[in-house]
C-alpha positions in Angstrom: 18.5 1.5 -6.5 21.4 3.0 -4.3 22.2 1.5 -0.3 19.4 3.6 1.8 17.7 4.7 -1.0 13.9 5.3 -1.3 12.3 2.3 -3.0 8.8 3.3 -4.7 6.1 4.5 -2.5 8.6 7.0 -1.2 8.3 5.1 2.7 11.0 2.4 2.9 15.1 2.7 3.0 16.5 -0.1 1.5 18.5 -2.3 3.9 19.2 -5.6 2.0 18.5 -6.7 -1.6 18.6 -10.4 -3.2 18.1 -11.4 -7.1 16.9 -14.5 -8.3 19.8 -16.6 -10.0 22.2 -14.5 -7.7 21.4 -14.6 -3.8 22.2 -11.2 -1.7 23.9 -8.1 -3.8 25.0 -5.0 -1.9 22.4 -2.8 -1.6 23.2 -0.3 -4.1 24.4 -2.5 -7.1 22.2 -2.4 -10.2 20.3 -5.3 -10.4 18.0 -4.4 -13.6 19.5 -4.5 -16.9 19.2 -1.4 -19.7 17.3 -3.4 -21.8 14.8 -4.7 -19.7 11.1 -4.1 -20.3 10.7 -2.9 -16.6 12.7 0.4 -17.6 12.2 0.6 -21.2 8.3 0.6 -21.0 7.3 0.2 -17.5 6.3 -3.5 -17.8 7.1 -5.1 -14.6 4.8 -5.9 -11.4 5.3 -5.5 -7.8 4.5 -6.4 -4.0 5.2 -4.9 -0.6 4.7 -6.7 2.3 5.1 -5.4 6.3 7.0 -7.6 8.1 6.4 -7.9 11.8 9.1 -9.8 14.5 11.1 -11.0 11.3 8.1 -12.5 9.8 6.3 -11.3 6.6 2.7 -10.5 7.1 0.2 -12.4 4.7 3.1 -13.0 2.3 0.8 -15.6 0.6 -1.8 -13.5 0.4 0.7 -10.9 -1.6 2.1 -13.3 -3.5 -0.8 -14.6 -5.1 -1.7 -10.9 -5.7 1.8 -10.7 -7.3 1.1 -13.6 -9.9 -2.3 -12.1 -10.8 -0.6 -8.6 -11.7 1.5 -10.5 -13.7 -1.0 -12.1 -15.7 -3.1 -8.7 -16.0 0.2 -7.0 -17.8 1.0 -10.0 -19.9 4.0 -11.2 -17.5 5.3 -14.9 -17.3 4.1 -16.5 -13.8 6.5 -15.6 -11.1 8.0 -18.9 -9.2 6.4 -18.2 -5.9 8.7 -20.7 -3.9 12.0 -18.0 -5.4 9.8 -15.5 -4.3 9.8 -16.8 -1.2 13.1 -17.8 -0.6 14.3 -14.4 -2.0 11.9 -12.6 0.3 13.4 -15.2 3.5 17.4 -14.0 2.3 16.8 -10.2 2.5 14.4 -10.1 5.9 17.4 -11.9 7.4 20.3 -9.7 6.0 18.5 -6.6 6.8 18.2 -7.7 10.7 15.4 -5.9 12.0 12.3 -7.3 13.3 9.9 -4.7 11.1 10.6 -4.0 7.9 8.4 -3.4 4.1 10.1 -6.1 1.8 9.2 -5.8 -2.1 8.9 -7.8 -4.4 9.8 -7.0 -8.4 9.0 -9.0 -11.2 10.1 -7.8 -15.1 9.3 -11.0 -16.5 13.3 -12.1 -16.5 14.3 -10.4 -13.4 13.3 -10.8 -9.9 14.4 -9.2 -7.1 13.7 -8.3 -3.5 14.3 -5.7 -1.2 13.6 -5.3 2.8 14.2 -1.5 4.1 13.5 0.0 7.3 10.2 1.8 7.7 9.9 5.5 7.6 9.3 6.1 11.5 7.5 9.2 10.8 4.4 7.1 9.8 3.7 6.9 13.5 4.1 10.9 14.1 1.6 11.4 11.0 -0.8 8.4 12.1 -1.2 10.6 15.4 -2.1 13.6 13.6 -4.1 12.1 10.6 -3.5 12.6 7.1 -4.8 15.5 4.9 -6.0 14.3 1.6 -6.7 16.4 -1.4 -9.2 14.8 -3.9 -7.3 14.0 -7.6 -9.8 14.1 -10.8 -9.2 10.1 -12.3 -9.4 8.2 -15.1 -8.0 4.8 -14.6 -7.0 2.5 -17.4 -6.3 -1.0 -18.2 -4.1 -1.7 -15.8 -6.4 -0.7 -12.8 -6.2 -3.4 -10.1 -2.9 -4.6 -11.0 -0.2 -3.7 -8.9 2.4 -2.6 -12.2 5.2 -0.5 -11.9 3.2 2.1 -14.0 3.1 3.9 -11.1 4.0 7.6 -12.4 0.4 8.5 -13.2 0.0 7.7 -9.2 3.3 10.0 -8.2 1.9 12.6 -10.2 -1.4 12.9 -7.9 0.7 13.1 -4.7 2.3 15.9 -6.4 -0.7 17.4 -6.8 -1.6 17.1 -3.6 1.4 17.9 -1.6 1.6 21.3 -3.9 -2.4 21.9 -2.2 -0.4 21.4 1.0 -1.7 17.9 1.6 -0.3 14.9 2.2 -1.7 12.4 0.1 -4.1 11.8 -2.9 -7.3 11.1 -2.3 -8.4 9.7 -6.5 -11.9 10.6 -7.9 -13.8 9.1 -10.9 -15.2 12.1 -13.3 -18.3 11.2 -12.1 -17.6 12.1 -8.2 -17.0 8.4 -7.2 -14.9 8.0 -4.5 -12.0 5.4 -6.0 -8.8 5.1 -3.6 -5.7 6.7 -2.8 -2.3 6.3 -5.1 -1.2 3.6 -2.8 -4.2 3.0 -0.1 -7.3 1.6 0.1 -10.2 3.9 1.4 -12.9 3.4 4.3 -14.8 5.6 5.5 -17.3 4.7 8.7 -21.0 5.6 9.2 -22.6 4.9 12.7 -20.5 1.2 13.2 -20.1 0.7 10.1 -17.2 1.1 7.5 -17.3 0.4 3.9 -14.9 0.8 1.2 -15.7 1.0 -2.5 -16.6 -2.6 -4.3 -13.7 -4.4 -6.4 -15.9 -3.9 -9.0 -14.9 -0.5 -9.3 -10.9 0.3 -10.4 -8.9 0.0 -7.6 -6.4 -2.4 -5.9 -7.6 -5.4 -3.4 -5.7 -4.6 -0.8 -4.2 -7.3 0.9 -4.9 -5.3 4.3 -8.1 -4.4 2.7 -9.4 -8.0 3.3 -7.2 -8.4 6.7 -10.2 -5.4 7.7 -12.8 -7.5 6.4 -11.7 -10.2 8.9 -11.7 -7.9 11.9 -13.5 -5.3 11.7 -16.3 -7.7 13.7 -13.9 -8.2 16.6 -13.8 -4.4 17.3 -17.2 -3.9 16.9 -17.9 -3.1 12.9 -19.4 -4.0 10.0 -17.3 -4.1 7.2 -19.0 -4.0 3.8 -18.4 -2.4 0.0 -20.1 0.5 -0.9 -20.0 4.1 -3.0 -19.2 6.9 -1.4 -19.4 10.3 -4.0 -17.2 13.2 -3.3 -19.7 15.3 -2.5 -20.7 13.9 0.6 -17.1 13.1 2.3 -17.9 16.0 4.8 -20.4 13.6 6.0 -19.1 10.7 7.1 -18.2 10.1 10.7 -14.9 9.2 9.6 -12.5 8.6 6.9 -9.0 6.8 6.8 -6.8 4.7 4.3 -5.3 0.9 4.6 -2.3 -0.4 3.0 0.6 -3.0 4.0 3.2 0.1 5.1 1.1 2.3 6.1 -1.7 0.0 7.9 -4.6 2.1 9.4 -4.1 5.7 8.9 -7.0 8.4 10.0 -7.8 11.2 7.5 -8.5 14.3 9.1 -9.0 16.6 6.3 -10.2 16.4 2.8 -9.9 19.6 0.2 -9.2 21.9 3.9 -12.6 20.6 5.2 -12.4 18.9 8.2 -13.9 14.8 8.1 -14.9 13.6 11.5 -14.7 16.6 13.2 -11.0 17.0 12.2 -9.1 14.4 14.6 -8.3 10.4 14.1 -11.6 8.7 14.8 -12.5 5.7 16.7 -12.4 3.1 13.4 -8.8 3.3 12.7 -7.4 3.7 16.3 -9.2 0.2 16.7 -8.8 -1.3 13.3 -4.8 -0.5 13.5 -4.7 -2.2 17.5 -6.7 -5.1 16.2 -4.7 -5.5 12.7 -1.1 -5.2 14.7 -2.4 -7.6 16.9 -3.2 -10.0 14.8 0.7 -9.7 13.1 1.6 -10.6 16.8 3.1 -7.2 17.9 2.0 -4.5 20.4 0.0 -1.9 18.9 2.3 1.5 18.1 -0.5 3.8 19.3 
């Protein structure tokens, strides 16, 4: 991982990076070894947490999250007070109050990063994202946040060569699952729903921040199934994750969702949920 180089997720510039046993490296010394697991096989587990005025946002909430990936793949327990402390050394050597810090665990080697957000988020969150549906079989590892994440970068592939800007991942049987790094919502009348944990997809840490205030801006938040077929009719569609926060969909396959501009849910949900982090809302 180089100095300003794209950590995964493809949204973040790394600014600052600290490894437990070690304190602060430079940026772009390697910090995994060749025989680790993490590279060999893929066996390592991750976070990313938005950090708002210098302070991360729901870091316990991620770090829990963290410790139950690393159970699902097998992992030791991470030490959440070095997570912590690791997470507390690279938010201050990056120096800027908003940042995406990560969190990687290999099972001998941890390591955080804090990098500068991608501002183009904000030019995209205007226009709304155009999501092209991904057929998808997920496996064990569904619901664990592992660093087995090429099956994921192969969808957005897919999508961006249909001209689209992200995945939008689909069970065989039409159900509607989750993007390759966001949750999904989609709003009928005032209310939104977003498929059930049950089913094999990430609990989003901002997933259950929109739980929380979805009420305050006039919602109902609930679970629910949502088949492919019927995405055209829904009022409107949009994704949540810790980078990315709220983001409208305008588009899914070409057809227009929501009459084919940002809709009322996620211009309210994203005020409300950067107002709860204690910042001014960037719409």
């Amino acid at each position: 991982m180089g100095e300003g180089a794209t950590a995964p997720g493809g949204d973040v510039n790394v600014l600052a990076t600290a490894v437990a046993g070690r304190g602060l490296v430079p940026p772009h010394e390697p910090v995994f070894a060749a025989d680790d697991e993490a590279l060999l096989r893929g066996r390592a587990v991750f976070e990313t947490a938005r950090v708002y005025g210098g302070r991360p946002f729901r870091l316990a909430a991620h770090l829990e999250r963290l410790r139950l990936s690393a159970a699902r793949v097998r992992l030791p327990e991470p030490d959440a007070v070095e997570c912590a402390r690791l997470v507390a050394l690279v938010v201050e050597a990056a120096g800027e109050p908003e940042l995406a810090v990560r969190l990687y665990w290999t099972g001998t080697t941890l390591v955080a990063t804090a990098g500068a957000v991608a501002p183009e988020l904000e030019e995209l969150r205007a226009r709304g994202l155009r999501l092209a549906t991904v057929p998808w079989s997920a496996g064990m590892l569904a619901g664990a946040k592992s660093t087995s994440y090429a099956e994921n970068m192969a969808a957005q592939d897919v999508a961006a060569a249909r001209d689209a800007d992200d995945a939008l991942l689909v069970a065989l049987d039409g159900t509607v699952l989750e993007a390759p790094t966001a949750n999904v919502w989609w709003r009928e009348g005032s209310r939104i729903s977003t498929p059930p944990l049950a089913l094999p997809v990430l609990a989003g840490v901002t997933r259950a921040v929109l739980f929380e205030i979805a009420p305050s801006v006039g919602y109902d938040a609930v679970e629910g199934v949502l088949t492919a077929a019927r995405l055209a009719e829904v009022d409107e569609l949009f994704l949540s994750s810790s980078i990315r926060e709220v983001m409208p969909v305008v588009s899914v396959d070409g057809v227009a969702v929501g009459g084919g501009a940002p809709g009322t849910a996620a211009i309210a949900l994203q005020q409300a949920l950067r107002s709860v982090a204690g910042v001014p809302s960037a719409q």
